[in-house]
N, C-alpha and C positions, 0 to 999 in steps of 0.2 A: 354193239351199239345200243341196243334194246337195257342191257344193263345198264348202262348209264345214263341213259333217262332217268330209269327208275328211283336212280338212285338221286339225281339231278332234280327230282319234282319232290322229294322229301325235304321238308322242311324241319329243326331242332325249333325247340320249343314244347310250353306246354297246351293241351289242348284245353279246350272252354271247359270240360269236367274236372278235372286238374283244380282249374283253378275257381269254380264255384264250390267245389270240398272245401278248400283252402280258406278261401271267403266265409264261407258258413262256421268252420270251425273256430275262426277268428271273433267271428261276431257271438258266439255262445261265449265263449273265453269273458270277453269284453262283460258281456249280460251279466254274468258270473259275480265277476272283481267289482263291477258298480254296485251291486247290491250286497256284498260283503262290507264295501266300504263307506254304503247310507249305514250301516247297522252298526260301524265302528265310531261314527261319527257322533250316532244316537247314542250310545253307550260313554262317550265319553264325556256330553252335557249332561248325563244322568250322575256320571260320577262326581263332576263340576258342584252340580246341584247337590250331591249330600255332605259334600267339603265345607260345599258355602254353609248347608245346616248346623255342621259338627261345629263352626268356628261362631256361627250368632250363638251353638247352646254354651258354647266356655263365655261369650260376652253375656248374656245372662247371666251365668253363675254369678257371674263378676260384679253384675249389678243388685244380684241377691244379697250377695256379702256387705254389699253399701247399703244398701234399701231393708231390707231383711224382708222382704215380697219381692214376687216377679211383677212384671209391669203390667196392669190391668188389660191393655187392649196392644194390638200391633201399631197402632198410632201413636203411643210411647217410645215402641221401636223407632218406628221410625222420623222421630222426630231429634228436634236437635239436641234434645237432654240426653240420648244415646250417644252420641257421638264418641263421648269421650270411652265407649266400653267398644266401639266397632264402627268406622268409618266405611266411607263407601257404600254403605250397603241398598239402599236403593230397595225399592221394591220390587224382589226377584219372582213374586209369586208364590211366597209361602204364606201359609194360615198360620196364627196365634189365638192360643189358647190357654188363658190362665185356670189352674185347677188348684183343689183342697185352696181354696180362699189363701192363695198367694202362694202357697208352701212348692207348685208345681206348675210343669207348663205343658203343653202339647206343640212342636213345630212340624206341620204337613207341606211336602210337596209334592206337584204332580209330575210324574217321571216320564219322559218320551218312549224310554222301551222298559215298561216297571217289569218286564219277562224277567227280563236276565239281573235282577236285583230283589229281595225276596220282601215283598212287602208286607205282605204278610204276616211274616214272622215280625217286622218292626214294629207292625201296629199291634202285635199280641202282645211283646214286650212291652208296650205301655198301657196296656189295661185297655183296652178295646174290646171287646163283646167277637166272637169268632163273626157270629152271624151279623156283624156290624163294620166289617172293614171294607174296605174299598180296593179296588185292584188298581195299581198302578200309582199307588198313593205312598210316601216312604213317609214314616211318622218316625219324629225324636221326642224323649222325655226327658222331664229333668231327672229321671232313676240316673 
């Protein structure tokens, strides 16, 4: 009889350690994936943003070929006499910069995560001074 108490006051189930492992391990998991996927999310406006660059540098071009200069100021840009070379375009946050008196241009933006995109190297390829670039900066030229 004594055995089957013993056996009678056990209960199946897991105990409170069990299941605070189980917990804990979940919740690092979770920590993990969300900060994976802030950096995926950042990464992706960053590549948005030099899309959006790469297609105002072909509307420039476009407006070179008419104009035979780039347009003095971003306020060109973005005005309605641009239209017809890039619609939409709205003011996303990039700088404009006309160089060699029309012949050139400079388009800067600032990147959420400039890490994983080498800015550096952008702003060398347009004649930037080494000791002169900016981190987190992605520069296009008219080269």
């Amino acid at each position: 009889m004594i055995k089957d108490l013993r056996f009678k006051n056990k209960t199946k189930g897991f105990t409170l350690v069990e299941l605070l492992v189980v917990i804990s391990i979940i919740g690092v998991l979770t920590t993990l994936l969300m900060v994976n996927f802030v950096g995926t999310r950042e990464r992706a406006s960053d590549s948005q943003k030099i899309q959006n660059l790469n297609s105002l540098k072909n509307a420039l071009r476009m407006y070179y070929n008419d104009n035979q200069a780039y347009p003095v100021d971003k306020f060109v840009i973005l005005g309605t006499g641009f239209t017809g070379y890039m619609s939409n375009l709205g003011d996303t946050g990039f700088n404009y910069f006309q160089t060699n008196n029309g012949d050139g241009f400079l388009l800067q933006i600032s990147l959420n995560n400039g890490a994983n995109v080498d800015t550096g190297a952008s702003q060398l390829k347009c004649g930037i001074a080494v000791g002169s670039t900016q981190a987190g900066v992605y520069t296009i030229c008219a080269n």
